[in-house]
C-alpha positions, -999 to 999 in steps of 0.1 A, spaced: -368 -47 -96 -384 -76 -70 -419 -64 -60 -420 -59 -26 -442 -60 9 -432 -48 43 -459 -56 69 -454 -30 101 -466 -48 132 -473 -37 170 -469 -65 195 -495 -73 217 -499 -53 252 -501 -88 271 -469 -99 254 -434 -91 264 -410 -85 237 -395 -115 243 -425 -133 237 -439 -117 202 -403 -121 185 -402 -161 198 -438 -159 181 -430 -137 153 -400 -159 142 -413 -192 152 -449 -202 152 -459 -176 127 -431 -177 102 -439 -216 104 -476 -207 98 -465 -185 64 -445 -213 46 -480 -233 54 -496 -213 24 -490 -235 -7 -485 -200 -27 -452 -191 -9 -437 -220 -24 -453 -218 -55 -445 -183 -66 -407 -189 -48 -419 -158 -25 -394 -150 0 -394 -132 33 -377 -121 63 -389 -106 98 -370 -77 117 -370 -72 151 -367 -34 169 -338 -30 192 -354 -9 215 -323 -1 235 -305 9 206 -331 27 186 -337 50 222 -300 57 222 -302 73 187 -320 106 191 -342 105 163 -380 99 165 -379 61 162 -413 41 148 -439 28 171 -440 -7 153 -420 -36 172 -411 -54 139 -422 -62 105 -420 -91 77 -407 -83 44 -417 -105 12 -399 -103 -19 -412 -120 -55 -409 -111 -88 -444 -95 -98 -467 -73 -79 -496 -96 -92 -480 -121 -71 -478 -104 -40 -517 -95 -47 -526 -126 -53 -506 -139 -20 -523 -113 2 -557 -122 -13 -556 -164 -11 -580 -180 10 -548 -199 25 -536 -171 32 -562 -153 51 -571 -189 70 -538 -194 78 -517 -164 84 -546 -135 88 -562 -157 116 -527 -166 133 -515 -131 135 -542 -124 158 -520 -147 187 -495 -121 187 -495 -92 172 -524 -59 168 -539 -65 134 -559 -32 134 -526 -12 143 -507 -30 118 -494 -14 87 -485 -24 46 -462 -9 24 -460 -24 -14 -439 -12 -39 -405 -28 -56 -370 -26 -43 -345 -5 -63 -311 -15 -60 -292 19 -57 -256 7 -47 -225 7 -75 -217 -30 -90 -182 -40 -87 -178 -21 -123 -191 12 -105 -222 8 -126 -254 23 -110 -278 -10 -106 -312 6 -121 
């Protein structure tokens, strides 16, 4: 089981959703492979972005975040120790504030179960 982190984050009100996803995926992402520990601990991540169209067109009560990162490694100590660096917090904490509403944001930590069938129709647990 990866341990696992999904930050929930609500755009800016002065930024168009345009504008936080070229952010989001660009300047920021660049900003989290700054922190030496990423590397270090070969933590991975990924960013989602809400289609707002779509998720409207559903009719079920849809979140109120605009996107989120994801970041996968192999021990919860890990992702602990990645959310409390000092790189970290200089880094990504203070760049986060360009873009997104840090006091509306949202964390989630657990681990990932994988709960589809191998190719041997094996239950992956």
């Amino acid at each position: 089981m990866a341990a696992r982190a999904i930050l929930l984050l609500k755009k800016l009100d002065t930024l168009t959703d345009a504008e936080f996803y070229k952010y989001m995926e660009g300047t920021h992402s660049d900003s989290i492979l700054k922190v030496p520990y990423i590397k270090e601990k070969n933590i991975t991540f990924s960013s989602f972005r809400v289609d707002k169209v779509l998720s409207s067109s559903i009719g079920f009560p849809m979140s109120e975040f605009d996107g989120e990162f994801n970041f996968w490694c192999s021990s919860m100590e890990d992702l602990i120790d990645l959310f409390s660096d000092p790189e970290w917090q200089r880094i990504v904490v203070d760049d986060g504030a360009n873009f997104n509403e840090q006091q509306e944001g949202r964390m989630m930590i657990g681990y990932d179960t994988d709960l589809l069938p191998d190719r041997t129709g094996r239950k992956l647990l």
